[in-house]
N, C-alpha and C positions, 0 to 999 in steps of 0.2 A: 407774383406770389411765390413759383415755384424759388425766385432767387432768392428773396428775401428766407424761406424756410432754410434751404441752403447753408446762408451766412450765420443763422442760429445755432444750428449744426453745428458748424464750423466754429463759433466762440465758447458754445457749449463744449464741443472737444478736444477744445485750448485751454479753453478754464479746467478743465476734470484732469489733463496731461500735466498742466503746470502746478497743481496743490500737492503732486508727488504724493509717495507712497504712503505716507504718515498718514494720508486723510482717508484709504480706504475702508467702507465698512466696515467694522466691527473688527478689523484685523489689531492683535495686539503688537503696541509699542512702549520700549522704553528708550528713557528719554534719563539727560544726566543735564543739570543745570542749577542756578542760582534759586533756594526756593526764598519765596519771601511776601511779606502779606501785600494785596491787592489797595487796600485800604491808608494802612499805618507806613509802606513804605513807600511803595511809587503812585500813591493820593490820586487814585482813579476810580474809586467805588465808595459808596458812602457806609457798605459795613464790611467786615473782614471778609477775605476770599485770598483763598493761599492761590500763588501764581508759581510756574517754574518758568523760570526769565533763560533762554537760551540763545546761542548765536549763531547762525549759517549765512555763508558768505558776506558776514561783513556786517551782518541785518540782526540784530535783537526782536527774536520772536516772541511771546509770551503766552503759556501754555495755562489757561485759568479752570482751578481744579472743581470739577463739580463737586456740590456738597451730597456728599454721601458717609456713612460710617467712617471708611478708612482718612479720608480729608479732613474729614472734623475731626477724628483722633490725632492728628498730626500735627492741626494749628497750632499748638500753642506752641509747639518748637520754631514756627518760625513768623508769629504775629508779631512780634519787637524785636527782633533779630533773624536775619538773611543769613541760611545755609548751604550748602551744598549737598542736593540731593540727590538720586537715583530713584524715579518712578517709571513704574508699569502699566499700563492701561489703554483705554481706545480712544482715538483722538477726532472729533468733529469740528468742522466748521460752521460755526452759528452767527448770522450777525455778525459777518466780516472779524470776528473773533475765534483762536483754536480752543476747543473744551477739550479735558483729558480727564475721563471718568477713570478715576484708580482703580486697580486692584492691589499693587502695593506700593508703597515710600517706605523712603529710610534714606537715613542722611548718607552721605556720599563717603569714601574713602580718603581723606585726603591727602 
């Protein structure tokens, strides 16, 4: 019993070491990436959901914007056309998926 408690431990504090600093509580991140709809561009959801599509080492991650105020004000810049954006917010892991509750976007520099 006591091993097996042990080895949970032990993948629990593999799993929390390896999701890196992006995924700690409530701490704010921004994040700079491709935004583009969830729906109309890379056909993974049956209604709109803006996504910001990013890359670390080599891996396309995709950051799926919860719907709030600032996200819904934002779709329509990027439901039928993919941007370059710059957002702010905290980022969770839900269902093997990252959520990034905004508090701001705006399109990137380019």
């Amino acid at each position: 019993m006591k091993k097996s408690l042990a080895l949970v431990a032990g993948v629990a504090l593999l799993l929390a070491a390896s999701t890196g600093r992006t995924l700690a509580a409530g701490e704010s991140v921004t994040i700079t990436g491709e935004g583009k709809c969830a729906k109309c561009a890379l056909k993974e959801t049956k209604e709109c959901q803006n996504v910001i599509q990013t890359e670390k080492d080599g891996k396309k991650l995709n950051y799926y914007l919860v719907a709030n105020d600032v996200s819904k004000e934002f779709h329509g810049k990027l439901c039928k056309d993919s941007k370059k954006v710059t957002a702010t917010g905290t980022v969770k892991e839900v269902d093997g998926k990252l959520e990034l509750t905004l508090t701001k976007i705006e399109l990137a520099a380019q």
